[in-house]
C-alpha positions as CSV (number, residue, x, y, z in Angstrom):
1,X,83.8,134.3,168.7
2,X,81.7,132.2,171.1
3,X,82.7,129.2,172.2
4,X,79.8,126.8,170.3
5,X,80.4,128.8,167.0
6,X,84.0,128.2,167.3
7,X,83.3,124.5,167.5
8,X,81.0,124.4,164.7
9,X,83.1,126.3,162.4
10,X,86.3,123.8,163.4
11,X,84.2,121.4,162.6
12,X,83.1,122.1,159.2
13,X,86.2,123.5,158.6
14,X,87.9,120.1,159.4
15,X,85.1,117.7,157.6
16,X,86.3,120.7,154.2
17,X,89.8,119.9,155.2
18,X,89.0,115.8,155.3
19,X,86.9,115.9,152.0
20,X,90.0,117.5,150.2
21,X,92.6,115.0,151.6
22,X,90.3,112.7,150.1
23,X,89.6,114.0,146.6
24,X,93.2,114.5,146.4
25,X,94.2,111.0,147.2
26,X,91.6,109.8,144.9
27,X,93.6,112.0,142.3
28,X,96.9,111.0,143.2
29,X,96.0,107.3,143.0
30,X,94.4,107.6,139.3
31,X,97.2,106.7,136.6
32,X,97.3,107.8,133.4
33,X,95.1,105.7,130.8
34,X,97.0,103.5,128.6
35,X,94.1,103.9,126.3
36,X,91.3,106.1,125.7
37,X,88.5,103.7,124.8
38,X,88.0,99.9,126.3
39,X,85.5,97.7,124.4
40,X,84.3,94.3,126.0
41,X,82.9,92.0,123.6
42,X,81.4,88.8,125.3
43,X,80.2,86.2,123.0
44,X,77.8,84.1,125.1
45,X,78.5,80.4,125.0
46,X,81.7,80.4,123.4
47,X,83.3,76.9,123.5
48,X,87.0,77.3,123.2
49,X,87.5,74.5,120.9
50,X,84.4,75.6,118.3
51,X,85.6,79.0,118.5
52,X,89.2,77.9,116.8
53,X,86.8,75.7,114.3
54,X,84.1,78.2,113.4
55,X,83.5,80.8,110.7
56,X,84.4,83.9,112.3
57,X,87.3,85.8,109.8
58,X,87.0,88.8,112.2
59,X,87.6,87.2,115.6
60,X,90.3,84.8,113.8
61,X,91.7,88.2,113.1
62,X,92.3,90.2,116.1
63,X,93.7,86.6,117.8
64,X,96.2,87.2,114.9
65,X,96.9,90.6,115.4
66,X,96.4,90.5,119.3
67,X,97.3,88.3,122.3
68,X,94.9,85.3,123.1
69,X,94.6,82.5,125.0
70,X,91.8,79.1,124.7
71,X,92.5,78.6,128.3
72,X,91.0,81.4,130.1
73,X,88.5,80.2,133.0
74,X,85.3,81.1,134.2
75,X,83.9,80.8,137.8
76,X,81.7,77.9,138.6
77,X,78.7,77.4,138.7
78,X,79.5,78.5,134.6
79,X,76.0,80.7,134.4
80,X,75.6,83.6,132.0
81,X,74.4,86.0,135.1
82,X,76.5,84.8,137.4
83,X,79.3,84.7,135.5
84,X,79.1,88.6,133.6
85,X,78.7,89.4,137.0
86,X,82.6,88.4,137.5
87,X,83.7,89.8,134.4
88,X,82.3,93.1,135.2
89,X,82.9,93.7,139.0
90,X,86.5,91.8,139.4
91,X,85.1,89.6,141.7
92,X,84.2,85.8,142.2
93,X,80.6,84.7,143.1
94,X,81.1,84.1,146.6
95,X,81.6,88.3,147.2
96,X,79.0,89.7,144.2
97,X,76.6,86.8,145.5
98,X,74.8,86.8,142.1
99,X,74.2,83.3,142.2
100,X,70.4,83.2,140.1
101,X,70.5,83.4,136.1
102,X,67.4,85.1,135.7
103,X,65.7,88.5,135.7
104,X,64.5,88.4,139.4
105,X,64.0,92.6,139.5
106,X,63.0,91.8,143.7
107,X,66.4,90.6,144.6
108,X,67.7,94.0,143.6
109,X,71.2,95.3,141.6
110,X,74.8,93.7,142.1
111,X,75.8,95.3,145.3
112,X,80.0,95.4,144.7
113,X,81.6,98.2,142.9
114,X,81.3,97.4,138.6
115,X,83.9,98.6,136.2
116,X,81.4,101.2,135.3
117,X,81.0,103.1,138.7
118,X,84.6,102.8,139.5
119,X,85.7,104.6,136.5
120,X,82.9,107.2,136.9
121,X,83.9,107.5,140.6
122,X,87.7,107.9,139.5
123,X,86.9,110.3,136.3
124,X,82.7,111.3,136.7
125,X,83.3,112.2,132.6
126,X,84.0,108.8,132.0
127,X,81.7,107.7,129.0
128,X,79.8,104.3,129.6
129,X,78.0,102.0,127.9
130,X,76.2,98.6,128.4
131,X,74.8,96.9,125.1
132,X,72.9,93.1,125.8
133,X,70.8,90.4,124.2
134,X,69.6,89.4,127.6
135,X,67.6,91.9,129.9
136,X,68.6,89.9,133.0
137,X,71.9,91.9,132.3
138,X,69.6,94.9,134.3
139,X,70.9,93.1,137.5
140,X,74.9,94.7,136.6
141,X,73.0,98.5,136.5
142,X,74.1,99.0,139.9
143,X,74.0,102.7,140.1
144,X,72.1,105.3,138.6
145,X,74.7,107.0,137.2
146,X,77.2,104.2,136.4
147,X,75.5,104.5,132.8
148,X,75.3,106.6,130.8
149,X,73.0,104.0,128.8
150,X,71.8,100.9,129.2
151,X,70.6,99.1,126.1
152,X,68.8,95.8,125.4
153,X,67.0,95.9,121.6
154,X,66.1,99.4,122.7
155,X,67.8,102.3,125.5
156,X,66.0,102.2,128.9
157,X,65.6,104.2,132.2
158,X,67.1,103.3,135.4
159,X,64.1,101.6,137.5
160,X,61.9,98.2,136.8
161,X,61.5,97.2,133.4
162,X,57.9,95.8,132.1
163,X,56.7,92.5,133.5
164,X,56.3,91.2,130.0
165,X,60.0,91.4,129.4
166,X,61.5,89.5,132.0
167,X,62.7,86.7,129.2
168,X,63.7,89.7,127.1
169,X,66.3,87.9,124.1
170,X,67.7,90.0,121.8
171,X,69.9,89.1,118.9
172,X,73.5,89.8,118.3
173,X,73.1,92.0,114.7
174,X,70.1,93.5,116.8
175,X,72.9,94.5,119.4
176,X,75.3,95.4,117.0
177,X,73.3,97.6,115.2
178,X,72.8,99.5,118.1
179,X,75.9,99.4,120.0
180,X,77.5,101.0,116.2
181,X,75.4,103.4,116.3
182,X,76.3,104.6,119.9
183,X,79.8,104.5,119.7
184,X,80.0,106.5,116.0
185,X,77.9,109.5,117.9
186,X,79.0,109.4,121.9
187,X,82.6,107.8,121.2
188,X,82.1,106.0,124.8
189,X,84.8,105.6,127.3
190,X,83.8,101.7,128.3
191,X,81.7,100.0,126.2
192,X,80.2,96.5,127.3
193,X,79.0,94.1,124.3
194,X,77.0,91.4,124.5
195,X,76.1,88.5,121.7
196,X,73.4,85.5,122.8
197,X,73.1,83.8,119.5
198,X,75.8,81.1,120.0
199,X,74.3,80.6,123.8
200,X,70.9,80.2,122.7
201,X,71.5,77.8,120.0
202,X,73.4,75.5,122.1
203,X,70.3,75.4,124.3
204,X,68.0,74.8,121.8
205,X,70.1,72.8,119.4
206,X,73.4,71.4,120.5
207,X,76.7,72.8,121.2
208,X,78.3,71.9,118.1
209,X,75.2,71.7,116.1
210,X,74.7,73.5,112.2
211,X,73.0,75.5,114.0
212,X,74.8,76.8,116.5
213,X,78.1,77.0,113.8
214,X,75.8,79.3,111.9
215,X,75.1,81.4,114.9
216,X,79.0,81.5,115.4
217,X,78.3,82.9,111.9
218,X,76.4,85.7,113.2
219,X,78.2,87.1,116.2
220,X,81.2,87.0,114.5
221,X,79.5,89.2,111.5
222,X,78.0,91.5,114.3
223,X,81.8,91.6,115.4
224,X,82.7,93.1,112.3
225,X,80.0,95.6,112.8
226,X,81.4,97.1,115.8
227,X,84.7,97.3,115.1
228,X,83.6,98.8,111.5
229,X,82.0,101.5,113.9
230,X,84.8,102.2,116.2
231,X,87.0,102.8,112.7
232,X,83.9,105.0,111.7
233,X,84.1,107.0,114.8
234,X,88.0,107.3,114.4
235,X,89.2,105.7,117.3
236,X,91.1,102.5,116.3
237,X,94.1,103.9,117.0
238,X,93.6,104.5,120.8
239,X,91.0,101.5,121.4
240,X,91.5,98.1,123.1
241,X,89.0,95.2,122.5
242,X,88.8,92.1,125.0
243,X,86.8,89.6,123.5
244,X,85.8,87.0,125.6
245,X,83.0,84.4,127.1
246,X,80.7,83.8,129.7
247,X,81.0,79.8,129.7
248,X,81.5,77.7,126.9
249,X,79.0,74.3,126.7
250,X,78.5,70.7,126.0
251,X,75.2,68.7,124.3
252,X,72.9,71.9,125.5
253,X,74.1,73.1,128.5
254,X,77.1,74.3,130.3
255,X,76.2,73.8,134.3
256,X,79.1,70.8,134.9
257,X,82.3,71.6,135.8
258,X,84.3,70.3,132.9
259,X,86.9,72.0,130.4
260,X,83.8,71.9,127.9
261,X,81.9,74.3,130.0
262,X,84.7,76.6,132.1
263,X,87.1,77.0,129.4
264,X,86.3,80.4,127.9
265,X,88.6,82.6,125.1
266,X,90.5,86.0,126.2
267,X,91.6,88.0,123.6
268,X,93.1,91.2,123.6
269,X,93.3,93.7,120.2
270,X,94.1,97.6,120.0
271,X,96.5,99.9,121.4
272,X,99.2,98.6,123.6
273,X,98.4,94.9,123.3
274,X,101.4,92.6,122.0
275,X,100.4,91.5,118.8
276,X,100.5,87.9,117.7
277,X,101.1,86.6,121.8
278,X,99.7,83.4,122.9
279,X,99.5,84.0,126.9
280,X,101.7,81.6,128.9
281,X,102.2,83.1,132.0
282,X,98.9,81.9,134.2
283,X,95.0,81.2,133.0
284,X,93.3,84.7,133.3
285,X,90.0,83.8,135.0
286,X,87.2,86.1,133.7
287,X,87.1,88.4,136.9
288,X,90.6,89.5,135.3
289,X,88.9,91.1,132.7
290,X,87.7,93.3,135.1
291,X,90.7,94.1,136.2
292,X,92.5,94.5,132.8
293,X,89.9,96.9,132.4
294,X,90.2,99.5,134.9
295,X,94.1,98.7,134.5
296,X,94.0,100.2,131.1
297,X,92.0,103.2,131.7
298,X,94.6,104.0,134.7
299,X,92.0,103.6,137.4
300,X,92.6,102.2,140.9
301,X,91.6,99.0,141.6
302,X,89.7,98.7,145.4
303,X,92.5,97.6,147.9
304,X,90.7,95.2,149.5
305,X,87.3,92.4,148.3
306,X,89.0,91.9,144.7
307,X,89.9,89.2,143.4
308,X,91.0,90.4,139.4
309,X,94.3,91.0,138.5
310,X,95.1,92.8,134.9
311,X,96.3,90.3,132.6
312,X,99.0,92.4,131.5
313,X,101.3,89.7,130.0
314,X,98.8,90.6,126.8
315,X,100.2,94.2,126.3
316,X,103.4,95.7,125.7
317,X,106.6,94.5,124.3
C-alpha cells in the first residue's frame, strides 16, 4: 500500500476508533432511569407563603403525598427569563448569561446545555416537550432538535416567531389544555409546564390581591388538568412531578432581594419520591431542578460549568 494511502486510512481508521471510545463512554456513563417520565410544572409568581394560604386542593395534594419544601431559592435578579433559564440548564446566571426578561429574538438562544438537549444527546429517543404562557420562553429552544415541540397557545417551528407576538401571554387552562392533549397522544419523556396567571396578576393587581388568589385558583385547576392527563395516558405509575416557581412577589413586583421575592416552592410527587417529607437537609436553589431532572432520568450531568445538584433527599426511603 503506498505510503500516503496508508496514512489516510490510519487516520480514518483512528478518528472510527476515537468516535467509538466515545459513544461508548457516553454509554457507560448513562444510568438507568429511576423513572420513565419527568413533568416540570412552574407556576409563575408563586409566593411561598400564598401558596400554603390559597385554593389549590391539587397542589395541597401532591405536597401531601410528596416531599416539599417553602424554602427553595431562586437566583437573583428573581426574573421569570432569567430565572427558567436556571431551572432548565442547571446553571446560575452568571454562566447561561440570560440576564434580559423579554423576547429579544436578536440576542439569540441560551448558549449552555438545557435539560432537553442533554437527554437527547444521552438517549436521541428521548421525548421532549416545552408548554408556556410566555413566548419569551423561545430564548430556552436552544437546539433544533432539543424539541420535539415547542408550544405557546399553539405548536411552532424552530426559527423567529412573528413580530406581532413578541408580548405573546398565554393563559394557564390555555396551556393546560394543550400540554393534556400532548402527553395522552406522545406520552413524552420530559415535559416542561408553564402557568402565568398568578405572575400576571401580581403585576397588574397585587401580590396577595382577590385577584391574584383567584388566579391561584386557576393554575391550580389547570394543575388538575395535567395530571388528569398523565393518568389518561397511563403513566402515573412511573411519573415524577416537580412543581415549582420562578420568583415569588411583593405589592406588584418581585425584582428586590427579599424572602417575599426569592423564596420559591419545590415539590416533588410520583415514583420514587418519599411521600409526606418536608426537606431538611439544605435549600434546593432552582438550578437543582435541573439537576434532579437529569438525575432521575439516569443522565450524566456535565462534569464541569454546573452548578445543580439533584435534590435527592426528596426520593427514596
Amino acid at each position: 500500500m503506498p505510503l500516503a494511502k496508508s496514512v489516510v486510512v490510519g487516520i480514518i481508521s483512528f478518528s472510527m476508533r476515537s468516535l467509538l471510545f466515545s459513544l461508548l463512554a457516553v454509554t457507560a456513563t448513562a444510568a438507568e432511569p429511576r423513572t420513565g417520565h419527568v413533568f416540570v410544572i412552574s407556576i409563575d409568581g408563586a409566593n411561598c407563603e400564598l401558596v400554603q394560604k390559597a385554593a389549590m386542593p391539587n397542589l395541597h395534594r401532591l405536597v401531601a403525598e410528596g416531599a416539599h419544601t417553602w424554602q427553595a431559592r431562586t437566583i437573583l435578579p428573581s426574573k421569570t427569563l432569567p430565572s427558567h433559564t436556571s431551572m432548565l440548564t442547571g446553571v446560575d446566571i452568571a454562566r447561561h448569561q440570560i440576564d434580559w426578561n423579554d423576547y429579544f429574538p436578536m440576542r439569540g438562544m441560551v448558549k449552555v446545555p438545557t435539560v432537553f438537549s442533554l437527554a437527547k444527546a444521552a438517549r436521541p429517543e428521548t421525548s421532549t416537550a416545552l408548554f408556556c404562557g410566555k413566548i419569551k420562553f423561545r430564548h430556552l429552544w436552544s437546539r433544533k432538535d432539543s424539541l420535539d415541540v415547542f408550544d405557546c397557545g399553539g405548536a411552532y417551528e424552530y426559527g423567529p416567531i412573528p413580530a406581532t407576538e413578541d408580548k405573546k401571554l398565554v393563559p394557564a387552562p390555555q396551556v393546560a389544555e394543550r400540554a393534556a392533549a400532548w402527553i395522552v397522544e406522545k406520552k413524552p419523556t420530559l415535559c416542561m409546564v408553564h402557568f402565568p396567571d398568578v405572575d400576571s396578576a401580581g403585576h397588574k393587581f397585587g401580590w396577595g390581591s382577590p385577584e391574584q388568589a383567584e388566579a391561584f385558583k386557576v393554575c391550580d385547576q389547570a394543575l388538575g388538568q395535567v395530571l388528569a392527563a398523565i393518568d389518561q395516558a397511563g403513566l402515573r405509575d412511573d411519573s415524577t412531578l416537580i412543581v415549582t416557581a420562578d420568583h415569588g412577589g411583593k405589592d406588584k413586583s418581585h425584582f428586590d432581594p427579599i424572602p417575599s421575592n426569592t423564596h420559591i416552592p419545590w415539590i416533588a410527587w410520583g415514583k420514587g419520591v418519599r411521600q409526606g417529607h418536608t426537606l431538611q437537609q439544605r435549600q434546593p436553589m432552582t438550578y437543582d431542578t435541573a439537576a434532579t431532572v437529569l438525575w432521575l432520568l439516569g443522565v450524566p450531568l456535565p462534569e464541569s460549568g454546573f452548578d445543580g445538584r439533584p435534590v435527592t433527599e426528596a426520593f427514596g426511603q
